[in-house]
N, C-alpha and C positions, 0 to 999 in steps of 0.2 A: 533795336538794330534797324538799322535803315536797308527797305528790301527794293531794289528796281526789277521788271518787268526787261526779260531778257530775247534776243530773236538769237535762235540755235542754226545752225547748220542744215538742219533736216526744212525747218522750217525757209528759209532762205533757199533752196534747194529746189522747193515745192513752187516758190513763187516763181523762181526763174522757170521751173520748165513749164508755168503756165502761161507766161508772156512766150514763150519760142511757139508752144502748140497752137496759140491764138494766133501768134505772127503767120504760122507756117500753113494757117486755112487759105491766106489770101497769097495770090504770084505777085508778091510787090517786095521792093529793094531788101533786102536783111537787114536786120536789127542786132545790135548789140545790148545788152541788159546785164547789171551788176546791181546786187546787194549790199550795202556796208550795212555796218552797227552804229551805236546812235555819236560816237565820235566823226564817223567817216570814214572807217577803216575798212578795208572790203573785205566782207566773207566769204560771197561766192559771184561768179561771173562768166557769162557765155556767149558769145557771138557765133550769127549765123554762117554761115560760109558767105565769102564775100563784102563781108562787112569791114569797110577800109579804117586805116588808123585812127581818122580823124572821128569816125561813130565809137569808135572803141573808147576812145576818151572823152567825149561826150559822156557817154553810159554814166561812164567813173564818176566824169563832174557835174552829172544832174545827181544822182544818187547823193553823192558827197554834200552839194548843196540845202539838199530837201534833209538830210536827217541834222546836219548841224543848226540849220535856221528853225527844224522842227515847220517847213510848212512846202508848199508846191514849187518848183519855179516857175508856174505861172504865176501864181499869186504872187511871187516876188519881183516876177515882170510886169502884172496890173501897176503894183506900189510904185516902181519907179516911175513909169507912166504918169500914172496918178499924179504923184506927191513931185516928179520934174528931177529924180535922182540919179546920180550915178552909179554903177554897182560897184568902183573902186570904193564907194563913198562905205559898204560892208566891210573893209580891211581886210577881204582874203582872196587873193587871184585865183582862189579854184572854184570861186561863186562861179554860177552859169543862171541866167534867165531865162534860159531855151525851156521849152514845154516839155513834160515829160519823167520829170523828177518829182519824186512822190513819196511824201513820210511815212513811213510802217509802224502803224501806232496799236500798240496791246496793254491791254487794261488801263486804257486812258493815257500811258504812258510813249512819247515815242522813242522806240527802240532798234531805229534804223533808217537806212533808205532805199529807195529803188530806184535805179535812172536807166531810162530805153532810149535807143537813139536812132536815128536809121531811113525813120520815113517824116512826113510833115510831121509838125509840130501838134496836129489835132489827133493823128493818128498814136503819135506815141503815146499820148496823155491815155487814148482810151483803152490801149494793149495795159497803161498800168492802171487802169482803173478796173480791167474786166481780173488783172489778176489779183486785186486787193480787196475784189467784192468779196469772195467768201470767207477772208478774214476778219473782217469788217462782221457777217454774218454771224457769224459764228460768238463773235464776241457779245453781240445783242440776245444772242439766245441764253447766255448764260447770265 
C-alpha cells in the first residue's frame, strides 16, 4: 500500500498562529498567511486586521505556488531570472514569484504550503522561515 505523509488541521493551525505571533512582535503593515495541502487547496487561513484584498490573495497564491511546484517562490523567481523565463511559460495563472511562499515538507515528503504576504518580500520569507524552523527541527530529531 502506498502511504503519503499528511499535514492535519492542528498541525496547519500551529503554523499559522506562529507567523501572526512573530508578525505581531514588530508595529509593521499586517500580514495575511494561509496553509494549503500538497494539491493547493487551503486548510487554514488568517489575516491580520487590516490586511487588504490584494495581501489576502497573495497569501493563497504563494502558498498554492510553493506546495504544487513543491519548492519557494523565490527559488522559482531566482529560475526565471536565471534561465530568462516567463512564469506563463509554468501553465497555471495562480503561480506567483513574489517571496514568501514556502513548501511544508514532513518525512521528506511535501505535504503542503504556506504563503505570508503583507510586508517586503525579505520579510515575509523570514515570518515563514522562523515558523517552519521547528518543524523542520523536530523532524531531524527523529
Amino acid at each position: 500500500m502506498y502511504k503519503t505523509a499528511s499535514l492535519d488541521l492542528r498541525e496547519a493551525s500551529n503554523l499559522i498562529e506562529s507567523v501572526l505571533r512573530f508578525a505581531a512582535k514588530e508595529a509593521k503593515p499586517p500580514v495575511a498567511v494561509a496553509v494549503v495541502d500538497r494539491e493547493g487547496n487551503l486548510i487554514t487561513f488568517a489575516r491580520m486586521d487590516g490586511a487588504s484584498a490584494i495581501i489576502v490573495e497573495m497569501a493563497l497564491n504563494k502558498a498554492y505556488t510553493a506546495a504544487r511546484l513543491g519548492r519557494s517562490t523565490k527559488d522559482l523567481a531566482d529560475q526565471i531570472n536565471r534561465d530568462n523565463l516567463q512564469l506563463t511559460m509554468f501553465g497555471n495563472p495562480r503561480y506567483t514569484y513574489f517571496g514568501g511562499g514556502q513548501p511544508i515538507v514532513l518525512e521528506k515528503e511535501v505535504v503542503g504550503g504556506l504563503g505570508i504576504s503583507g510586508r517586503s518580500e525579505s520579510e515575509d520569507i523570514a515570518l515563514g522561515e522562523q515558523a517552519l524552523r521547528p518543524l523542520a527541527e523536530s523532524q531531524h530529531s527523529v
